[in-house]
MOPAC internal coordinates of N, CA, C and O (Angstrom, degrees):
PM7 1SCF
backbone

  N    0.0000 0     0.00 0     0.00 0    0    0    0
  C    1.4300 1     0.00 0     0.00 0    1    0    0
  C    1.5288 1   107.44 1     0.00 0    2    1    0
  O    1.2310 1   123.02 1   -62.68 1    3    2    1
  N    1.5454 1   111.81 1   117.32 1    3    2    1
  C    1.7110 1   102.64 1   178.38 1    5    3    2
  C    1.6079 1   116.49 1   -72.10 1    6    5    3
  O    1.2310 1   115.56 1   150.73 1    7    6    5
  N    1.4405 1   126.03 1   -29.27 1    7    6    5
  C    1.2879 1   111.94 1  -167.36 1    9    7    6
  C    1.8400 1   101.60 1  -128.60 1   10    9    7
  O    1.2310 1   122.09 1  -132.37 1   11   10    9
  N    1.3716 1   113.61 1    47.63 1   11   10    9
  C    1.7848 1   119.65 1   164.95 1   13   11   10
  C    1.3531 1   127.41 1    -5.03 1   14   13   11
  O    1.2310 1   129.54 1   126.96 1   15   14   13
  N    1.5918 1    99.21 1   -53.04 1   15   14   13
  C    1.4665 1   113.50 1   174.18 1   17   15   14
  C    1.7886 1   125.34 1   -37.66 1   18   17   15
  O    1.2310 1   134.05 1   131.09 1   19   18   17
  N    1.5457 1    90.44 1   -48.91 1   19   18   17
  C    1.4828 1    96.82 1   179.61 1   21   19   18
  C    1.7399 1   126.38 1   -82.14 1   22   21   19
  O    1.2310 1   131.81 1  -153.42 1   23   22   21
  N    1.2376 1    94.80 1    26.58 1   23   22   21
  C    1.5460 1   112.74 1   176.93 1   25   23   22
  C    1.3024 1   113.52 1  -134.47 1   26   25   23
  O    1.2310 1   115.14 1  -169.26 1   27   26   25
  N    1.5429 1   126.83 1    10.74 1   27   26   25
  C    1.2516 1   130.36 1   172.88 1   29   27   26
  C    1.2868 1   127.17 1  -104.45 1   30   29   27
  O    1.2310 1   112.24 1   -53.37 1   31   30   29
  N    1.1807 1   132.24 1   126.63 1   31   30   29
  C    1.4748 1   131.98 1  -141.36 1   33   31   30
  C    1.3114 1    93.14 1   -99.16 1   34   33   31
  O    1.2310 1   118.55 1   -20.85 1   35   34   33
  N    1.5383 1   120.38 1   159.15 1   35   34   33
  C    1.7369 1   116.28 1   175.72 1   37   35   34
  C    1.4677 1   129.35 1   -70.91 1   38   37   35
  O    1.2310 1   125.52 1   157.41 1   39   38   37
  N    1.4085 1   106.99 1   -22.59 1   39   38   37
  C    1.4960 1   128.76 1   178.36 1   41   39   38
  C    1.4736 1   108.88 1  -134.72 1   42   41   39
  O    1.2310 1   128.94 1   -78.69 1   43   42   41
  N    1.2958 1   100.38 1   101.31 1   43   42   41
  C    1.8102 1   125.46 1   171.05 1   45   43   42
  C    1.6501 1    96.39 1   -58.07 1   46   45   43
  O    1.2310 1   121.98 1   120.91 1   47   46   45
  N    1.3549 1   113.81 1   -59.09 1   47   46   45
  C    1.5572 1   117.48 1  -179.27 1   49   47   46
  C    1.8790 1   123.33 1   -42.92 1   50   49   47
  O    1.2310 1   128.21 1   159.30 1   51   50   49
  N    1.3598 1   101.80 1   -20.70 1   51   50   49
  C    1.3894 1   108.28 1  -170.72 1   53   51   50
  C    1.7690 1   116.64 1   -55.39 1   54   53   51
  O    1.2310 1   119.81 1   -38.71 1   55   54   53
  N    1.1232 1   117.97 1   141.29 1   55   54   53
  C    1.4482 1    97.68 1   179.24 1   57   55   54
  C    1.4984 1   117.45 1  -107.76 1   58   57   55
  O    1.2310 1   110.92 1   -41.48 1   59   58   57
  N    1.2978 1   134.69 1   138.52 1   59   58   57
  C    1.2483 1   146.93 1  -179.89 1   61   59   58
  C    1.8098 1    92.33 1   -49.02 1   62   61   59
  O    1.2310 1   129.82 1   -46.59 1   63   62   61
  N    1.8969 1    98.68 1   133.41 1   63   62   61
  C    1.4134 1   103.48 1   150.42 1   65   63   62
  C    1.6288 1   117.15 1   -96.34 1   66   65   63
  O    1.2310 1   126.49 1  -127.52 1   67   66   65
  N    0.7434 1   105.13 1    52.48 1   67   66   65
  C    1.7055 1   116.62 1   169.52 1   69   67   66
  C    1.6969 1   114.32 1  -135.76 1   70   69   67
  O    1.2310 1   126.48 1   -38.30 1   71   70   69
  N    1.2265 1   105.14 1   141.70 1   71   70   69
  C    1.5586 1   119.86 1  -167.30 1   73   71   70
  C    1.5313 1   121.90 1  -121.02 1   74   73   71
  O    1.2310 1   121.25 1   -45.25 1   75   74   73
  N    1.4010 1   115.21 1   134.75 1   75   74   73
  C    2.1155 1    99.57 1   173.99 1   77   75   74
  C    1.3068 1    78.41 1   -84.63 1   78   77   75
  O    1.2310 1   129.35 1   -29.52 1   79   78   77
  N    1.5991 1    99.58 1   150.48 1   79   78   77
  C    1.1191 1   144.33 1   153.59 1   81   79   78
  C    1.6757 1   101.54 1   -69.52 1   82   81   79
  O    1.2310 1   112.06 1   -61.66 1   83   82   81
  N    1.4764 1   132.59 1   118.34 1   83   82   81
  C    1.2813 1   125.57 1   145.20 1   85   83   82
  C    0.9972 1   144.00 1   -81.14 1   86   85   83
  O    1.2310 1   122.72 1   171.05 1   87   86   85
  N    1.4856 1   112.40 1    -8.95 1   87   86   85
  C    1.6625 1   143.25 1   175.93 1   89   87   86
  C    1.7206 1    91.49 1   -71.63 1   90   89   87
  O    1.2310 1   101.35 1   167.76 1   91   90   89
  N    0.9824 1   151.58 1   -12.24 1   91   90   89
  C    1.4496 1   156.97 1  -124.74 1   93   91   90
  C    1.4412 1   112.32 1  -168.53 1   94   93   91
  O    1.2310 1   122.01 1    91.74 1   95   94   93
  N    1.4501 1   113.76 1   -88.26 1   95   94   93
  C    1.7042 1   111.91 1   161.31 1   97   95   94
  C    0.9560 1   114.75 1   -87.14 1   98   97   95
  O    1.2310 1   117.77 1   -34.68 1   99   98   97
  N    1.2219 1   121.85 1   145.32 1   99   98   97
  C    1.5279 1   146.80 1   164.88 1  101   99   98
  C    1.6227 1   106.63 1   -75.39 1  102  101   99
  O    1.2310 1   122.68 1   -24.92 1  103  102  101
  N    1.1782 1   112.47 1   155.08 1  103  102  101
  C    1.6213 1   113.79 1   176.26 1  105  103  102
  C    1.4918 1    95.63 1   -70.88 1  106  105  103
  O    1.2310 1   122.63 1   140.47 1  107  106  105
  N    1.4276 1   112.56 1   -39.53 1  107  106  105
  C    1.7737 1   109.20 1  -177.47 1  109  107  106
  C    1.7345 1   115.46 1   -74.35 1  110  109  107
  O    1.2310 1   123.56 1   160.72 1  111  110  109
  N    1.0188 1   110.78 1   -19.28 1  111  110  109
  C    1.9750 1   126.08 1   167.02 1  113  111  110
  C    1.6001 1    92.74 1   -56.64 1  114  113  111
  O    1.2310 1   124.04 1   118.36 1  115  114  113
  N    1.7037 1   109.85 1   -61.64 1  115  114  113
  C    1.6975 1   106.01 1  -149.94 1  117  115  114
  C    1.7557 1    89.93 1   -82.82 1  118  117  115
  O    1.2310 1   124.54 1   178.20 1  119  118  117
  N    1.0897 1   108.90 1    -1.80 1  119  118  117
  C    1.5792 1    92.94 1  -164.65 1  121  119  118
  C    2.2253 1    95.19 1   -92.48 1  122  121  119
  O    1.2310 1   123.90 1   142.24 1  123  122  121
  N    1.2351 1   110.12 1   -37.76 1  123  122  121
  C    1.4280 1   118.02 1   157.82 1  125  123  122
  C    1.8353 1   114.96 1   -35.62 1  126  125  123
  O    1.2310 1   124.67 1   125.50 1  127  126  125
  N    0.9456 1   108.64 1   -54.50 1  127  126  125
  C    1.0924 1   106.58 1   169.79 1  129  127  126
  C    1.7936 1   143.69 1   -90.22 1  130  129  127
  O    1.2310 1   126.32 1  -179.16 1  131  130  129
  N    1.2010 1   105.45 1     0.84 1  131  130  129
  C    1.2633 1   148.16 1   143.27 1  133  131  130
  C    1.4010 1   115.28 1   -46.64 1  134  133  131
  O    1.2310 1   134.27 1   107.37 1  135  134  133
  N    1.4751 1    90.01 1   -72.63 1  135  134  133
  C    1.6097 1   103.17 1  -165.26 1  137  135  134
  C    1.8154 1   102.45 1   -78.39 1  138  137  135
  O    1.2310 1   125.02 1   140.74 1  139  138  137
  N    1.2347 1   107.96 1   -39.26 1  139  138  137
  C    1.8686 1   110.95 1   157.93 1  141  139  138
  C    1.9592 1   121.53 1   -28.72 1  142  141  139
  O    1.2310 1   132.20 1   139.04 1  143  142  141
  N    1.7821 1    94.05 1   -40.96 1  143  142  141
  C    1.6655 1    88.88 1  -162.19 1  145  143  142
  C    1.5385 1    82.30 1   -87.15 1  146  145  143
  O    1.2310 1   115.70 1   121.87 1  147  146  145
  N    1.4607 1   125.76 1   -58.13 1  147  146  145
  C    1.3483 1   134.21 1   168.03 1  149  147  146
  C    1.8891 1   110.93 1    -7.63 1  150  149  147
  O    1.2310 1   126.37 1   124.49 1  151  150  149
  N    1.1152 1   105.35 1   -55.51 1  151  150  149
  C    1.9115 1   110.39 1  -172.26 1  153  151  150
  C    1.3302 1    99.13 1   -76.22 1  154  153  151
  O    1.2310 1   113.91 1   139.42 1  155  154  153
  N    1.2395 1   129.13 1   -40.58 1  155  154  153
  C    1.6006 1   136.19 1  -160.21 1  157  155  154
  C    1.7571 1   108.09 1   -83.46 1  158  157  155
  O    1.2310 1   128.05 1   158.12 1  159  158  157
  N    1.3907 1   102.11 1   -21.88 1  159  158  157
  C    1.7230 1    98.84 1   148.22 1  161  159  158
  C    1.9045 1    92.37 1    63.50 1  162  161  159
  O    1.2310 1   122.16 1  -133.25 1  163  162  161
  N    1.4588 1   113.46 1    46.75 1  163  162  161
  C    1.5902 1   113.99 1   177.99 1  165  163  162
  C    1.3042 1    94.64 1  -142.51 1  166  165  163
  O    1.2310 1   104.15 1  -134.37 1  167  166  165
  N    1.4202 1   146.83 1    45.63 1  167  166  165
  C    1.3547 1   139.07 1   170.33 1  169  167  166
  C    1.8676 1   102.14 1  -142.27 1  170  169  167
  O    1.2310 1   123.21 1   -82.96 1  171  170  169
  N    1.2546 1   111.44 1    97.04 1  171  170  169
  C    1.6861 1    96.47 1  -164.29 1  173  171  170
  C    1.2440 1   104.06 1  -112.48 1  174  173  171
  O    1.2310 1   110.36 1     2.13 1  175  174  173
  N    1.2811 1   135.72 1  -177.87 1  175  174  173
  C    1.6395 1   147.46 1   158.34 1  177  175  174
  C    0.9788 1   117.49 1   -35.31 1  178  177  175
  O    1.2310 1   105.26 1    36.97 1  179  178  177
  N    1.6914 1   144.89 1  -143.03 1  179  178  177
  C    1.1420 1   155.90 1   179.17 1  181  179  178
  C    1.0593 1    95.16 1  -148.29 1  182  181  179
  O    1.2310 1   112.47 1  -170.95 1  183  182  181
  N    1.6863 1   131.81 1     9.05 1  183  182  181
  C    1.5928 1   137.74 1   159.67 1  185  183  182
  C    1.1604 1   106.22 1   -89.28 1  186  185  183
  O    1.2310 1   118.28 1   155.88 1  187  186  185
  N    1.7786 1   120.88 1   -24.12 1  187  186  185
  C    1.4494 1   101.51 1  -160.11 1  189  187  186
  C    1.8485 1   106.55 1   106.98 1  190  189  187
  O    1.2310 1   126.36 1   160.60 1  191  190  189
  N    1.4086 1   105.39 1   -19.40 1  191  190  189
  C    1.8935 1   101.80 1  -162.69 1  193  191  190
  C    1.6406 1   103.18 1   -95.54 1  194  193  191
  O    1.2310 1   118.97 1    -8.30 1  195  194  193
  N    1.0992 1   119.56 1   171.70 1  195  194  193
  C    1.5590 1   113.93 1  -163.17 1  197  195  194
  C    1.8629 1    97.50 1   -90.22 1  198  197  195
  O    1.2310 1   117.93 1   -37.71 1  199  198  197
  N    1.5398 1   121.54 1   142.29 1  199  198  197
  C    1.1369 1   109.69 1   160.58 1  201  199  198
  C    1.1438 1   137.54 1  -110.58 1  202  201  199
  O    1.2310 1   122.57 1   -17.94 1  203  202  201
  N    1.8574 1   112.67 1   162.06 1  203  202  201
  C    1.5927 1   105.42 1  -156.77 1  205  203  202
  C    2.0022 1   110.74 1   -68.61 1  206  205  203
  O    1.2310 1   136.24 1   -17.65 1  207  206  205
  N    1.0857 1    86.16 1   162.35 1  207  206  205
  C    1.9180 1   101.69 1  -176.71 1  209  207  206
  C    2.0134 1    89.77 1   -58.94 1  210  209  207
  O    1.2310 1   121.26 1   130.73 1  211  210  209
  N    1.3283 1   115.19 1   -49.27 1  211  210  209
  C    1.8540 1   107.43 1   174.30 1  213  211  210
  C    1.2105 1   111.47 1   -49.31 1  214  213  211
  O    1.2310 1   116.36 1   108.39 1  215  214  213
  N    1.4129 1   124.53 1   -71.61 1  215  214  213
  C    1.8161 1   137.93 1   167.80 1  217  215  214
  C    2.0033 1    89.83 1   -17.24 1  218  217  215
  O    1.2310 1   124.57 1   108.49 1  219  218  217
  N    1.6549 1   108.83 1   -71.51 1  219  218  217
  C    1.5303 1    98.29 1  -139.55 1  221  219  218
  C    1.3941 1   102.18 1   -71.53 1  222  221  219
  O    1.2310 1   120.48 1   151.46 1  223  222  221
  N    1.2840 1   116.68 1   -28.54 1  223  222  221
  C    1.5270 1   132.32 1  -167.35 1  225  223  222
  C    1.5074 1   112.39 1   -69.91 1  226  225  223
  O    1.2310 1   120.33 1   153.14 1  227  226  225
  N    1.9089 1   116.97 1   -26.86 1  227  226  225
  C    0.9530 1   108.35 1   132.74 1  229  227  226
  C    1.5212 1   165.69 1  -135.09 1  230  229  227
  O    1.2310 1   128.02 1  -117.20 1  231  230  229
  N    1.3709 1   102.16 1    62.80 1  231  230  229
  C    1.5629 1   138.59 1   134.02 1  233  231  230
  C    0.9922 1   115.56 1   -38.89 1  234  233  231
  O    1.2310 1   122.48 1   104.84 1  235  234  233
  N    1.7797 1   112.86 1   -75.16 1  235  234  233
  C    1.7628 1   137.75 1   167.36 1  237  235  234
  C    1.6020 1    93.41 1     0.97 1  238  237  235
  O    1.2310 1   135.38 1    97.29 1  239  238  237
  N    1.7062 1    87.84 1   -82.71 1  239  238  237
  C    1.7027 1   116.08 1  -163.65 1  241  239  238
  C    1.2016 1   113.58 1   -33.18 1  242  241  239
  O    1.2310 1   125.70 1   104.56 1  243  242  241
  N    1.7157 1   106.66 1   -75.44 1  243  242  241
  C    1.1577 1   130.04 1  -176.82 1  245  243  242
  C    1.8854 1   114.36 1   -35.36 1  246  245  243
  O    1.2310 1   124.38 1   137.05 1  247  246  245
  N    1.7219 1   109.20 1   -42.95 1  247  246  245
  C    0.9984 1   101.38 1   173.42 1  249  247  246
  C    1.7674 1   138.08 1   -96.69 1  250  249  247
  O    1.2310 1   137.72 1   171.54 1  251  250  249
  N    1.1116 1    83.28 1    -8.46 1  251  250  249
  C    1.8660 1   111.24 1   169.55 1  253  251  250
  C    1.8183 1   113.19 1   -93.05 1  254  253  251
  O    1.2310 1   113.01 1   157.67 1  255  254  253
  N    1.0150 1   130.81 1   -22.33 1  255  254  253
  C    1.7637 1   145.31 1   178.85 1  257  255  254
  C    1.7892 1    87.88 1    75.64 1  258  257  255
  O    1.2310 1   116.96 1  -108.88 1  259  258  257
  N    1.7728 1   123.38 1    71.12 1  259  258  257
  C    1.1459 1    81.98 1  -177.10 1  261  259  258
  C    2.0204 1    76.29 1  -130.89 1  262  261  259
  O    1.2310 1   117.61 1    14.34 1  263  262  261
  N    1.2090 1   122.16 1  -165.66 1  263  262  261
  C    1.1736 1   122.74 1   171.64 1  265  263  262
  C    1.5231 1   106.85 1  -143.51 1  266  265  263
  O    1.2310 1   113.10 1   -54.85 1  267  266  265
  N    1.5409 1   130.65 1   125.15 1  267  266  265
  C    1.4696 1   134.05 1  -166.67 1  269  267  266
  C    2.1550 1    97.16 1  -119.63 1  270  269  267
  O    1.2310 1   126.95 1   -79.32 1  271  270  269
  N    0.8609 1   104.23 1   100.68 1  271  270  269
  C    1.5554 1   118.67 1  -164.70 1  273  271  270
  C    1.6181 1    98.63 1   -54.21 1  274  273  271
  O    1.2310 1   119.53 1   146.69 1  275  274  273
  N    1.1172 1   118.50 1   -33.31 1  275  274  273
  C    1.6604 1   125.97 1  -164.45 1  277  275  274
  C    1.3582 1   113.02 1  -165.60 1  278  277  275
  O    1.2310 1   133.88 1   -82.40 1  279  278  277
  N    1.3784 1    90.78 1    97.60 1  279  278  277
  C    1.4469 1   119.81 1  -160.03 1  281  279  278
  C    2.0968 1    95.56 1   -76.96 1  282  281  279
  O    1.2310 1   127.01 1   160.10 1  283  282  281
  N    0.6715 1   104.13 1   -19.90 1  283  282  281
  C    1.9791 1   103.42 1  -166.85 1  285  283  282
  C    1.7817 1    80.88 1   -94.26 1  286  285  283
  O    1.2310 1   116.37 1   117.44 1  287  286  285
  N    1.2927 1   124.50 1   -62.56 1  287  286  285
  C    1.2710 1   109.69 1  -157.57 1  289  287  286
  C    2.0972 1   111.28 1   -75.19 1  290  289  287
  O    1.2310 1   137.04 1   175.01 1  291  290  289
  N    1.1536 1    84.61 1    -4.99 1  291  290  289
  C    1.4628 1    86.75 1   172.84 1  293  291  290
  C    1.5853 1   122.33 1   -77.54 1  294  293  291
  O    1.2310 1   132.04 1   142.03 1  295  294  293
  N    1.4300 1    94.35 1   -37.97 1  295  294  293
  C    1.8035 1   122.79 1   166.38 1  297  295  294
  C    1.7773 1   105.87 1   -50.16 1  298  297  295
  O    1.2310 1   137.84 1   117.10 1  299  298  297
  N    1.2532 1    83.03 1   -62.90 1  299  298  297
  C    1.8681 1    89.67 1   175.79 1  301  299  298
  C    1.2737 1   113.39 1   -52.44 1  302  301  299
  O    1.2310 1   118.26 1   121.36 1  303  302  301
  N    1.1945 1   120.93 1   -58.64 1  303  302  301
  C    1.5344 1   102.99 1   170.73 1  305  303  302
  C    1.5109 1   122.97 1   -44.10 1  306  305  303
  O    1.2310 1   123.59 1   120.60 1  307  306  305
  N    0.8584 1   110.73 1   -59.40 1  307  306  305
  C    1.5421 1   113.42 1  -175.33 1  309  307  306
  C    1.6764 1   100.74 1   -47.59 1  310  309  307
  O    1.2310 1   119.02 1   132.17 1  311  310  309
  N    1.0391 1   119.47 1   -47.83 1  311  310  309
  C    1.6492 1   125.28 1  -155.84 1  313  311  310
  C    2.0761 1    90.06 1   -75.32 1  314  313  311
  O    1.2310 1   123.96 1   151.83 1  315  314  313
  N    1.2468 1   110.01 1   -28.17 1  315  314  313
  C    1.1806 1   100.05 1  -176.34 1  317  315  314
  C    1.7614 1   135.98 1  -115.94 1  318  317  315
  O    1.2310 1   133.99 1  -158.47 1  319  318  317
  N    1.5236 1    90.55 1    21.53 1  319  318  317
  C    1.5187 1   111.79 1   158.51 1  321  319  318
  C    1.5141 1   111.28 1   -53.38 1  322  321  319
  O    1.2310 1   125.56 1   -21.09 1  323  322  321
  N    1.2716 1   106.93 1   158.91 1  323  322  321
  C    1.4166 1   125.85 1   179.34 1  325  323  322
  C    1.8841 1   102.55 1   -62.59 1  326  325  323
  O    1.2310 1   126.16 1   -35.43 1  327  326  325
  N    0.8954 1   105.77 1   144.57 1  327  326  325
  C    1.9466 1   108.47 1  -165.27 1  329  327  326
  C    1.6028 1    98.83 1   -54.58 1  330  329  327
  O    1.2310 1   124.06 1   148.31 1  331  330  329
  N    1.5400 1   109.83 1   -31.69 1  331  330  329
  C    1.9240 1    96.97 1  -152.42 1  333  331  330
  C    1.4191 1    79.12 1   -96.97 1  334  333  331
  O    1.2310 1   102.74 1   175.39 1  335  334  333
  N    2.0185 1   149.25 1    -4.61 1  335  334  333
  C    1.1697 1   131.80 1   146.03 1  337  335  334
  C    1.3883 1   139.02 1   -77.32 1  338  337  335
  O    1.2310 1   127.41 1  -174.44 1  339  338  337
  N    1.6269 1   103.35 1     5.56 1  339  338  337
  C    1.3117 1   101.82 1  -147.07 1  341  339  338
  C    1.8503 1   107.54 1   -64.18 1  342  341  339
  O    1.2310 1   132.37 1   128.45 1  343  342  341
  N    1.4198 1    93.72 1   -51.55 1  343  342  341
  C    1.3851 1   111.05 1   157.68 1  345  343  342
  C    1.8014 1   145.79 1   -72.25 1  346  345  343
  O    1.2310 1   138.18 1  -157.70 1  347  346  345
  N    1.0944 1    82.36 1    22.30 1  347  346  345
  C    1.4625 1    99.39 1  -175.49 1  349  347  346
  C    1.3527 1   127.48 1   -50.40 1  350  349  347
  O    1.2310 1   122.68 1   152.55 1  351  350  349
  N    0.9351 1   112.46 1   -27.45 1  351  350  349
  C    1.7121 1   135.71 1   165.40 1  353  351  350
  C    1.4486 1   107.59 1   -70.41 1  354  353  351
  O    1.2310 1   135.58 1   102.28 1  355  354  353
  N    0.6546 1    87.44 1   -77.72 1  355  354  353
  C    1.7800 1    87.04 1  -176.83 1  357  355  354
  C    1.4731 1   117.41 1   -66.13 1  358  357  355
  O    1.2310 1   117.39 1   177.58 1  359  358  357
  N    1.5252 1   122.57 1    -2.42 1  359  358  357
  C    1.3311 1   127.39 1   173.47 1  361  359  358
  C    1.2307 1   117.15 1   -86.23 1  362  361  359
  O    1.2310 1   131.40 1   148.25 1  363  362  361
  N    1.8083 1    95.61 1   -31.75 1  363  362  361
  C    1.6363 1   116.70 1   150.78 1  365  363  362
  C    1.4888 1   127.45 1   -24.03 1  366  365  363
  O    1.2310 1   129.61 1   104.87 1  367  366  365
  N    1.4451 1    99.08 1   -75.13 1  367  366  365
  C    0.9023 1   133.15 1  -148.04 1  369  367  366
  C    1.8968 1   103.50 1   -75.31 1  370  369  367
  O    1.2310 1   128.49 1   128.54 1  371  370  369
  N    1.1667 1   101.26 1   -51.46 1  371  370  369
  C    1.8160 1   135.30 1   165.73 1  373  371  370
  C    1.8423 1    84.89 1   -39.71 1  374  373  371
  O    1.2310 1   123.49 1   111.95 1  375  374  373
  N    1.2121 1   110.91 1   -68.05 1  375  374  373
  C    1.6278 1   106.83 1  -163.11 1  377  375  374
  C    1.5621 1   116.05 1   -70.25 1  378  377  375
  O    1.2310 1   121.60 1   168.41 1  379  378  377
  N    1.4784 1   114.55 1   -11.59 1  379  378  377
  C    1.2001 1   105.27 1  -174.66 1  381  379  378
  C    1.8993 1   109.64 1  -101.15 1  382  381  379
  O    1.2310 1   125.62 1   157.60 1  383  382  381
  N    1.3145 1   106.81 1   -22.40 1  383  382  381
  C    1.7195 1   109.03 1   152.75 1  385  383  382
  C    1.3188 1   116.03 1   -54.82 1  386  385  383
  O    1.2310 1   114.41 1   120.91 1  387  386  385
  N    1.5960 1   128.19 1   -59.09 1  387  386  385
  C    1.3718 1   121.58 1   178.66 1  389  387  386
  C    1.7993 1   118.67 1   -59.08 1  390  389  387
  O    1.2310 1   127.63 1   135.26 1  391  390  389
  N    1.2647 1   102.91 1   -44.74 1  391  390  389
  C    1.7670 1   112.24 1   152.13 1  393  391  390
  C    1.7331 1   104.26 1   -23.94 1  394  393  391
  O    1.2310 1   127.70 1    77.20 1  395  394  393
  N    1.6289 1   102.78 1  -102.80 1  395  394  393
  C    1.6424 1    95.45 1  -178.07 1  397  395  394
  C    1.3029 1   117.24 1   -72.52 1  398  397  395
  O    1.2310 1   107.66 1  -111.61 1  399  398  397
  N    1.0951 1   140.63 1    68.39 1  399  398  397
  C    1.4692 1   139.80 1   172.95 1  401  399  398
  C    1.7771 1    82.65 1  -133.50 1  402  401  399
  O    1.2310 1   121.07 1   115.60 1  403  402  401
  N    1.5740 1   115.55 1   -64.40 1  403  402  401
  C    1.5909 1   110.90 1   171.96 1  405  403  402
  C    1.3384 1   118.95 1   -58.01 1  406  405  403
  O    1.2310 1   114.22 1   177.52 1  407  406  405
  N    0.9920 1   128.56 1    -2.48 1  407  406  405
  C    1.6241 1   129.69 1  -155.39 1  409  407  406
  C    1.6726 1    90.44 1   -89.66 1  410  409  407
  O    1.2310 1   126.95 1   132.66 1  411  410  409
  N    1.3458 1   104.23 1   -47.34 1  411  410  409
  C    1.2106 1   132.92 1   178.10 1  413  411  410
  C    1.5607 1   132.65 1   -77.56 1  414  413  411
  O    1.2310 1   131.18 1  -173.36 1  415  414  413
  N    1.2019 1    96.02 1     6.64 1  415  414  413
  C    1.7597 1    99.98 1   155.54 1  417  415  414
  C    1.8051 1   107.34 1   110.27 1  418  417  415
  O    1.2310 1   121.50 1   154.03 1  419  418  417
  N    1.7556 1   114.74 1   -25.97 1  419  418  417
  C    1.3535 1   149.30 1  -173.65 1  421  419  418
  C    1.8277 1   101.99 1   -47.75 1  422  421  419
  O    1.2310 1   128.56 1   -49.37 1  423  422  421
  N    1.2233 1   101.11 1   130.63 1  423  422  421
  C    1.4798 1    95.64 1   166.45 1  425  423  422
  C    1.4305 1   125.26 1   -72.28 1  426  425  423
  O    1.2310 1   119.44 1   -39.50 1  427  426  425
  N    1.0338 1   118.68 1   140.50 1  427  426  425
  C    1.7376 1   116.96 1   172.17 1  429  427  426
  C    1.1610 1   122.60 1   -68.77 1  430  429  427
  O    1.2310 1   120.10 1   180.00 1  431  430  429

């Protein structure tokens, strides 16, 4: 990023008015997708350097009001779902874009 500055808010401390739903996501749902941007190695510092899955996971928090107690063993879960669950969240998620994309007139 050439100019960082202009993406830094005045108060880091501030807290997001937005909330996860747990009735909805699971800490292991948001942590799937977490760990998704985490592998894909496209969310970096304001140096440029890659950041850790703890660092991004809590961002997550910070911007959802949520708190994930154990961020590695939460990862593990996800990594160790049954193969056709592993992604389940995001297969979710995959089906409910193609949902309103057809809903909406969109070719399949």
């Amino acid at each position: 990023m050439m100019y960082p500055k202009f993406f830094s808010t005045k108060n880091n401390t501030s807290t997001s008015d937005l909330f996860l739903d747990t009735d909805v996501i699971s800490y292991v749902d948001i942590m799937e997708v977490i760990a998704g941007f985490f592998y894909l190695a496209g969310i970096k510092t304001s140096d440029g350097k890659s950041v850790s899955l703890s660092r991004l996971t809590n961002r997550f928090e910070r911007f959802l009001n949520f708190r994930i107690s154990d961020v590695y063993k939460k990862e593990e879960e996800v990594l160790q779902r049954l193969p056709i669950k592993r992604t389940g969240f995001l297969d979710k998620l995959k089906s409910l874009i193609h949902k309103k994309s057809s809903n909406k007139g969109y070719k399949s």
